[in-house]
Biopython code that builds the backbone (N, CA, C, O; Angstrom):
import numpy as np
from Bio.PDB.StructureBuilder import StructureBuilder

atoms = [
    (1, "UNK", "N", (0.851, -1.174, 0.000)),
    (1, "UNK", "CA", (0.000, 0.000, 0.000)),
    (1, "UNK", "C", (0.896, 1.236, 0.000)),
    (1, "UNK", "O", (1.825, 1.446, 0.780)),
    (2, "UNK", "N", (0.530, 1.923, -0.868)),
    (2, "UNK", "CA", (1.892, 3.166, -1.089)),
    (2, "UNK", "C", (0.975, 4.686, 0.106)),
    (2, "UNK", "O", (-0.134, 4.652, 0.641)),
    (3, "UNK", "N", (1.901, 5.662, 0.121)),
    (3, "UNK", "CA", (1.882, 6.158, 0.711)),
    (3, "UNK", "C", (-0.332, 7.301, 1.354)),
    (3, "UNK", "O", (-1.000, 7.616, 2.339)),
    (4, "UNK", "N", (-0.328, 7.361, -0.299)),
    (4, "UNK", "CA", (-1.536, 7.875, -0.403)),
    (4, "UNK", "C", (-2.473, 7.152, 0.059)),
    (4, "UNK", "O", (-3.253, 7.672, 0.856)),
    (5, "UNK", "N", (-2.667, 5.526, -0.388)),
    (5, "UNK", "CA", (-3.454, 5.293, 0.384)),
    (5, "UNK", "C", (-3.566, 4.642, 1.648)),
    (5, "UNK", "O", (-4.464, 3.858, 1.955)),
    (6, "UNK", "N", (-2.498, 5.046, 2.452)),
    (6, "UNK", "CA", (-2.623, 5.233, 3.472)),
    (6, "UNK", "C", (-2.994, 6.616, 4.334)),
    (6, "UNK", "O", (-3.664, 6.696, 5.364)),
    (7, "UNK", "N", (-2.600, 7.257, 3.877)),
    (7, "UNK", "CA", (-2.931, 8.407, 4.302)),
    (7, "UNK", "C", (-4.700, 8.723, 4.023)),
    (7, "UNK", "O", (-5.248, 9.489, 4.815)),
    (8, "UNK", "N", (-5.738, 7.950, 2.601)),
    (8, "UNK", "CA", (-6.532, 8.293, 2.342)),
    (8, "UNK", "C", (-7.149, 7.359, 3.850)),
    (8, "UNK", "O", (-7.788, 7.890, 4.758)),
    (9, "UNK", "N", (-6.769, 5.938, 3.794)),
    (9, "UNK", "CA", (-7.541, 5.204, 4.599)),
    (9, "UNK", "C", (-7.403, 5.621, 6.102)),
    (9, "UNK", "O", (-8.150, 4.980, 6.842)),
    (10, "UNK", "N", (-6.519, 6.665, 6.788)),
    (10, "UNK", "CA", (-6.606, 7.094, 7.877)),
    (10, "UNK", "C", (-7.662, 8.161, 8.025)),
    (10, "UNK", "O", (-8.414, 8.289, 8.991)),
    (11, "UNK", "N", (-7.601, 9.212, 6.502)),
    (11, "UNK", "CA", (-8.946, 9.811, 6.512)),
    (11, "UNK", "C", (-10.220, 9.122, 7.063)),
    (11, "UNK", "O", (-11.006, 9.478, 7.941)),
    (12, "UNK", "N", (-10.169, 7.825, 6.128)),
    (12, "UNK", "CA", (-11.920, 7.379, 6.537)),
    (12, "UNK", "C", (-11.970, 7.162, 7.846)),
    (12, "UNK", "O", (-12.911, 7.741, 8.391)),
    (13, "UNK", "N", (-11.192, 6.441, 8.642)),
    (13, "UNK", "CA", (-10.858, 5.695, 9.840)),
    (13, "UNK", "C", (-11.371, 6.913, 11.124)),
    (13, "UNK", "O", (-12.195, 6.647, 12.000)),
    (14, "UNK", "N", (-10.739, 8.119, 10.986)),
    (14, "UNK", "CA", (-10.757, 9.454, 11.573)),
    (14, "UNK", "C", (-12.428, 9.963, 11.492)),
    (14, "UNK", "O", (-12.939, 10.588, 12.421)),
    (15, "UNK", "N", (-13.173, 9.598, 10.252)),
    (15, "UNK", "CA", (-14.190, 10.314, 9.902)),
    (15, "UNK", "C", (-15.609, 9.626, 10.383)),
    (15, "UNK", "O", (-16.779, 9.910, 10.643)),
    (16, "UNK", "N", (-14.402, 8.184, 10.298)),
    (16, "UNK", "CA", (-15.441, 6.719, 11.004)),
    (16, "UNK", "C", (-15.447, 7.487, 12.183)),
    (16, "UNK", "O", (-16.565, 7.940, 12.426)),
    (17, "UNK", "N", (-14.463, 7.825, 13.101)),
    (17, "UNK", "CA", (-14.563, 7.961, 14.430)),
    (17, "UNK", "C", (-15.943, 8.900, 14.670)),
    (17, "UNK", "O", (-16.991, 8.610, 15.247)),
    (18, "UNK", "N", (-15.426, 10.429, 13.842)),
    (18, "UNK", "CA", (-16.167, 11.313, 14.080)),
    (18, "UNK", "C", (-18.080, 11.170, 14.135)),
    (18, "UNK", "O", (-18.950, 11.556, 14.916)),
    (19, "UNK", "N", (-18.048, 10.152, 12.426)),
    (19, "UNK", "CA", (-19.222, 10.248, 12.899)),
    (19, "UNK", "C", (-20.251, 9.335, 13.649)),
    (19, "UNK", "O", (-21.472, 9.284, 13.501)),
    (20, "UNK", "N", (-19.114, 8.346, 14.824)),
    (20, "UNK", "CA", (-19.688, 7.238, 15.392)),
    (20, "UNK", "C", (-19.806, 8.019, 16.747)),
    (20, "UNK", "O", (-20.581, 7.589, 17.601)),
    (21, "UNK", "N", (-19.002, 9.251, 16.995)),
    (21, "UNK", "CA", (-19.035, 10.411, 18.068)),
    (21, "UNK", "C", (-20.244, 10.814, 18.164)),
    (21, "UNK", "O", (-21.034, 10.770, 19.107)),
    (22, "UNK", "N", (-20.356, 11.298, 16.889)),
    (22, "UNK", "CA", (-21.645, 12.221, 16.851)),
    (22, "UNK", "C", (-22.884, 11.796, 16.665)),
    (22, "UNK", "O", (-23.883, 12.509, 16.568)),
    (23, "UNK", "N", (-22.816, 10.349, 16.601)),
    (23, "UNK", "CA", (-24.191, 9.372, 16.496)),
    (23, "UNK", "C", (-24.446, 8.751, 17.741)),
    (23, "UNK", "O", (-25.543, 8.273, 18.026)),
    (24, "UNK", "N", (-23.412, 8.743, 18.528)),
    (24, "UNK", "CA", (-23.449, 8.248, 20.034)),
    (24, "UNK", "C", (-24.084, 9.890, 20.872)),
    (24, "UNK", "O", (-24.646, 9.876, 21.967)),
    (25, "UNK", "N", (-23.870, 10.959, 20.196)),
    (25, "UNK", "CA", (-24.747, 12.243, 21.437)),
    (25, "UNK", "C", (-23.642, 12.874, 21.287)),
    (25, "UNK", "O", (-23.794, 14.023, 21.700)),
    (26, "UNK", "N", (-22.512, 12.679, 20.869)),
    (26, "UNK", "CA", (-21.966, 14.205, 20.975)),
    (26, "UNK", "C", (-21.371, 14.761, 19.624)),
    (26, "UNK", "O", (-20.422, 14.356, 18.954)),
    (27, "UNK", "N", (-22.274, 15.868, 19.431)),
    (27, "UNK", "CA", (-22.299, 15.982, 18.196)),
    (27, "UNK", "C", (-21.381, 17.372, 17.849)),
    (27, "UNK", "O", (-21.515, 18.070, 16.844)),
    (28, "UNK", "N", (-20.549, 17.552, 18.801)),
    (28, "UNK", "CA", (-19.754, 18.844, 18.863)),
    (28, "UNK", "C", (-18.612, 18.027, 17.774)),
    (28, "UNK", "O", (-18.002, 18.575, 16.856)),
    (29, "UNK", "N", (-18.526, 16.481, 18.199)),
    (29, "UNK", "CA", (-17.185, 15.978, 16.976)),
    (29, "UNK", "C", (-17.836, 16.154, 15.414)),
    (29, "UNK", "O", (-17.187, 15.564, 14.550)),
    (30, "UNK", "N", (-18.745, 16.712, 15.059)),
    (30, "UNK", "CA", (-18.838, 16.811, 13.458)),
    (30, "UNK", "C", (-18.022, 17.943, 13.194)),
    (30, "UNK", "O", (-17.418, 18.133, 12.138)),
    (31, "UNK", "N", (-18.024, 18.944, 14.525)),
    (31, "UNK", "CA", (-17.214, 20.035, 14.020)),
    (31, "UNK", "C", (-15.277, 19.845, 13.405)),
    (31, "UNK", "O", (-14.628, 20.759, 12.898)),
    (32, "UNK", "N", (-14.811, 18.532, 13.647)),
    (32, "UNK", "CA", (-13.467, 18.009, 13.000)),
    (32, "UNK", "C", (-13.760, 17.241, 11.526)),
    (32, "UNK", "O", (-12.923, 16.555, 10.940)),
    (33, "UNK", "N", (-15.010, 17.481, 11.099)),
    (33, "UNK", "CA", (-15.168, 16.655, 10.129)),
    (33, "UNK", "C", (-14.230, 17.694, 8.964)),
    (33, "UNK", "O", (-13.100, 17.402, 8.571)),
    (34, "UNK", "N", (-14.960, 18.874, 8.571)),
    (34, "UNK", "CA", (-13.917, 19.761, 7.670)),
    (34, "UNK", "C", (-12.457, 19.836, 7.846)),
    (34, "UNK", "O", (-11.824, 20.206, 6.858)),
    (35, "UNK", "N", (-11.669, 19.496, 9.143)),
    (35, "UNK", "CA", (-10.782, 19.375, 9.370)),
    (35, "UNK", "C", (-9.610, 18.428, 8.745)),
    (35, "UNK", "O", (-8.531, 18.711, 8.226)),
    (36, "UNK", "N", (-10.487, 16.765, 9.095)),
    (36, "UNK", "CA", (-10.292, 15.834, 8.458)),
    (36, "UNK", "C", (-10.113, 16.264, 7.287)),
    (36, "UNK", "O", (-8.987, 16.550, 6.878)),
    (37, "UNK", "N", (-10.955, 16.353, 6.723)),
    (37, "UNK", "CA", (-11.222, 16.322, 5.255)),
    (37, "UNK", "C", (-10.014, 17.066, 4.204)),
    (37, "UNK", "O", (-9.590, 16.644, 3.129)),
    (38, "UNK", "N", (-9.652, 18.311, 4.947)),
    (38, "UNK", "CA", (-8.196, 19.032, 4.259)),
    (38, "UNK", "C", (-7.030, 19.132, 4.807)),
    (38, "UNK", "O", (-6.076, 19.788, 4.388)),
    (39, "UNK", "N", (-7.102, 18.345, 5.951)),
    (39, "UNK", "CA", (-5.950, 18.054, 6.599)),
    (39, "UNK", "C", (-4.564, 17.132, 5.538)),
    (39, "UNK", "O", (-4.752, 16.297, 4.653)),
    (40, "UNK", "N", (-3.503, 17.573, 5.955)),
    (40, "UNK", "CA", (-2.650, 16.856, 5.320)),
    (40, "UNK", "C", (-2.044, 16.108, 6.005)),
    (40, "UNK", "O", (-1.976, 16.141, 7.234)),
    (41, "UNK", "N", (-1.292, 14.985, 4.922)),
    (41, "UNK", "CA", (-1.056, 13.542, 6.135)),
    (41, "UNK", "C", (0.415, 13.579, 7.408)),
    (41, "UNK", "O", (1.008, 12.718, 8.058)),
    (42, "UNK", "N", (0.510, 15.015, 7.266)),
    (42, "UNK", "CA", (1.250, 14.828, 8.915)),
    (42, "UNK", "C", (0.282, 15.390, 9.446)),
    (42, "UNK", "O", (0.056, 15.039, 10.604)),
    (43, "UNK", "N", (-0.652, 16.464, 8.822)),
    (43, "UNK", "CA", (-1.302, 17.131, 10.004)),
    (43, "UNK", "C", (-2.967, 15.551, 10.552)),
    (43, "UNK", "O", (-3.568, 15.507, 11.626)),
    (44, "UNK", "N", (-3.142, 14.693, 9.456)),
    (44, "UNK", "CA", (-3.846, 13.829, 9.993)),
    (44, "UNK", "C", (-2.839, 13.061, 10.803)),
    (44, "UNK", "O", (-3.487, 12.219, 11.424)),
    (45, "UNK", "N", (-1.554, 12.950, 11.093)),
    (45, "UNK", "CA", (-0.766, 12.085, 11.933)),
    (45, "UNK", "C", (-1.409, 12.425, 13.521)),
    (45, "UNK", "O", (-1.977, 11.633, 14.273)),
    (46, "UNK", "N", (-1.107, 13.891, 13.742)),
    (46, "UNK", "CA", (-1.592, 14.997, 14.866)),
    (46, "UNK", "C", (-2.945, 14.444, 15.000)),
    (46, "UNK", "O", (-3.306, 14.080, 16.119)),
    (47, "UNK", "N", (-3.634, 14.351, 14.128)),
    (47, "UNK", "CA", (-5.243, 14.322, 14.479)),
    (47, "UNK", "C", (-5.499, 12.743, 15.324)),
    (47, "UNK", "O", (-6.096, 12.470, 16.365)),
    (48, "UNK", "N", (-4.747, 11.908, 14.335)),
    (48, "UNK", "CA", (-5.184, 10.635, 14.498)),
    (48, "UNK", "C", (-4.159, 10.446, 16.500)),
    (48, "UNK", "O", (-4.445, 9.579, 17.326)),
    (49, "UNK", "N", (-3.277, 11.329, 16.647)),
    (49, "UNK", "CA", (-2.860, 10.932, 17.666)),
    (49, "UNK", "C", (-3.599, 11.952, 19.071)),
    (49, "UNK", "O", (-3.613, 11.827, 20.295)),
    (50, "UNK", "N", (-3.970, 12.631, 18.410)),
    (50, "UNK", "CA", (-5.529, 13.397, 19.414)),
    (50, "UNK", "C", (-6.260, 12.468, 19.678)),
    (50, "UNK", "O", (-6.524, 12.267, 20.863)),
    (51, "UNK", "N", (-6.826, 11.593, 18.628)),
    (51, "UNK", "CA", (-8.155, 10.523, 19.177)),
    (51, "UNK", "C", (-7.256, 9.799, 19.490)),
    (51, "UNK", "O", (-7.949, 9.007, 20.128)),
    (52, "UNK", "N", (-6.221, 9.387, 19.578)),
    (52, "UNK", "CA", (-6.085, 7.990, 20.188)),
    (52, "UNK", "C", (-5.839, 7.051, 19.893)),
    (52, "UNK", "O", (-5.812, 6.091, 20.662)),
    (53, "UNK", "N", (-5.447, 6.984, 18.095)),
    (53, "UNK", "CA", (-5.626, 5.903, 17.000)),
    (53, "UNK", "C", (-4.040, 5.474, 17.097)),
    (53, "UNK", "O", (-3.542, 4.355, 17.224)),
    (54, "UNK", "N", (-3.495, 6.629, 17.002)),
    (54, "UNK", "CA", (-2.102, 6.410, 16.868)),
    (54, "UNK", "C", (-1.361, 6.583, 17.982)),
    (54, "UNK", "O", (-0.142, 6.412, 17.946)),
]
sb = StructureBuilder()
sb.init_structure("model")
sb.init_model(0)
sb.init_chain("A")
sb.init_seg("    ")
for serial, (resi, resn, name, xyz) in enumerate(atoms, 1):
    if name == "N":
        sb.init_residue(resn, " ", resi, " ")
    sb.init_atom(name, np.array(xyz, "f"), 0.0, 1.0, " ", f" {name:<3s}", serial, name[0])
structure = sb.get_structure()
């Protein structure tokens, strides 16, 4: 798996989180969804090690 799609599949993984957050009641995590989304893959490194993934 080359670099991109890894970086794409941490997107989904991150977005999985968000919107399993915001379907469980807290719906303040949709507000990282735009985040995700144009984040670049060091700045999703940061993200993914905020939640906890990494």
């Amino acid at each position: 798996m080359d670099s991109t799609q890894q970086t794409e599949q941490l997107r989904r993984k991150l977005l999985e989180n968000v919107y399993a957050g915001a379907f469980s009641g807290l719906g303040a995590m949709l507000l990282d969804e735009e985040q995700i989304r144009r984040a670049s893959p060091d700045e999703l490194e940061l993200l993914a090690q905020s939640y906890g993934i990494r």
